[in-house]
C-alpha positions in Angstrom: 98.4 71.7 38.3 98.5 69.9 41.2 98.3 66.0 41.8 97.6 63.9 44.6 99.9 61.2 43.7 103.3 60.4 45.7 106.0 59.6 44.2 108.7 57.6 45.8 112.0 57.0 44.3 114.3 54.0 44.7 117.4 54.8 46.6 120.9 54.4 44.2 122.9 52.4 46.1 121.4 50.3 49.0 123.8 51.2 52.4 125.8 47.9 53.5 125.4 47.2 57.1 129.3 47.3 58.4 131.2 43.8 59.6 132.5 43.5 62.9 136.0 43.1 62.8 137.6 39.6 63.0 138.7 38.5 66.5 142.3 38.6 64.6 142.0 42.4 64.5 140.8 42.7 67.5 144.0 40.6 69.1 146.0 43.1 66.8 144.5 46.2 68.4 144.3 45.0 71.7 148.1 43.7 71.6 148.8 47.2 69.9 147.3 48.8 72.6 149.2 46.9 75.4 152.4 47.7 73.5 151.4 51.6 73.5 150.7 51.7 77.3 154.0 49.6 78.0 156.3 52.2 76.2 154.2 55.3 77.5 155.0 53.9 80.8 158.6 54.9 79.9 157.7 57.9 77.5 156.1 60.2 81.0 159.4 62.0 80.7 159.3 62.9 77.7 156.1 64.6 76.3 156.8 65.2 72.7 157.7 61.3 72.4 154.6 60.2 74.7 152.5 62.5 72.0 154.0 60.9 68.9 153.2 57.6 70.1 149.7 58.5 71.2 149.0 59.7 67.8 151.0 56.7 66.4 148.5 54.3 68.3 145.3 56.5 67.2 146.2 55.9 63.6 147.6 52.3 64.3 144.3 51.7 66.0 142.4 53.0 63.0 143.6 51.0 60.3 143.3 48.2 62.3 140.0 48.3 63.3 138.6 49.0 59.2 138.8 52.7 59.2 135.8 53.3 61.0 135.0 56.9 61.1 132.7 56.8 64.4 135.8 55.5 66.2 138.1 58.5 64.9 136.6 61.4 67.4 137.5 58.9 70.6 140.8 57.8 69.3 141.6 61.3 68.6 140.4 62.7 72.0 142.2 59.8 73.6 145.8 61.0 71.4 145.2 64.4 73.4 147.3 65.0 76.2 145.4 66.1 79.1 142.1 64.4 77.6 142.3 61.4 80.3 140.4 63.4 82.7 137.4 63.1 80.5 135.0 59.9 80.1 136.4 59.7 76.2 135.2 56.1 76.3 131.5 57.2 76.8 131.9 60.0 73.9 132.1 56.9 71.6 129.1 54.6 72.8 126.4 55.7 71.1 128.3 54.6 67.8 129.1 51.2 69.1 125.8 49.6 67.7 126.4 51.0 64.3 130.3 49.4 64.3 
C-alpha cells in the first residue's frame, strides 16, 4: 500500500526573524563595557574580583543585548581568564547575521 503522493505539512508556529537591538542598548552595553574595562584596570591585582566582574559584565551584557543565545558562548569565553589569547571575537561571527 504504497502511494505516490507527498504530503507536506504546515509548520506550527512560523519562526520570527530577531530585531536588532535599539541603538539605546547598544549605548548601554557599550557604556557597560567601558565601565568593566575601567575597573579591571584596577581589579589586575586581584583575580577573584577581576573574575566576578568579568562574569558580572557577561551577564550584564546579556540581558542587555535581548538574551541572545548566539552571543552567550563568546561572552562566556571572553568571562574566562586566560581566554584573551584566543580570537573569541571571531568564535561569534558566523552568528552575527542571524542577531
Amino acid at each position: 500500500m504504497q502511494s505516490d503522493k507527498t504530503i507536506i505539512l504546515p509548520s506550527a508556529a512560523p519562526i520570527a526573524p530577531s530585531k536588532r537591538p535599539s541603538r539605546t542598548r547598544l549605548a548601554l552595553a557599550l557604556a557597560v563595557a567601558a565601565v568593566s574595562d575601567f575597573f579591571a584596570f584596577w581589579a589586575t591585582i586581584a583575580p577573584p574580583v577581576q573574575w566576578a566582574l568579568d562574569l558580572g559584565t557577561a551577564v550584564a551584557l546579556f540581558l542587555i543585548l535581548g538574551r541572545r543565545w548566539a552571543l552567550l558562548p563568546g561572552l562566556i569565553a571572553e568571562a574566562i581568564p586566560g581566554m584573551g589569547v584566543f580570537p573569541v571575537c571571531d568564535s561569534r561571527s558566523p552568528f552575527h547575521r542571524h542577531l
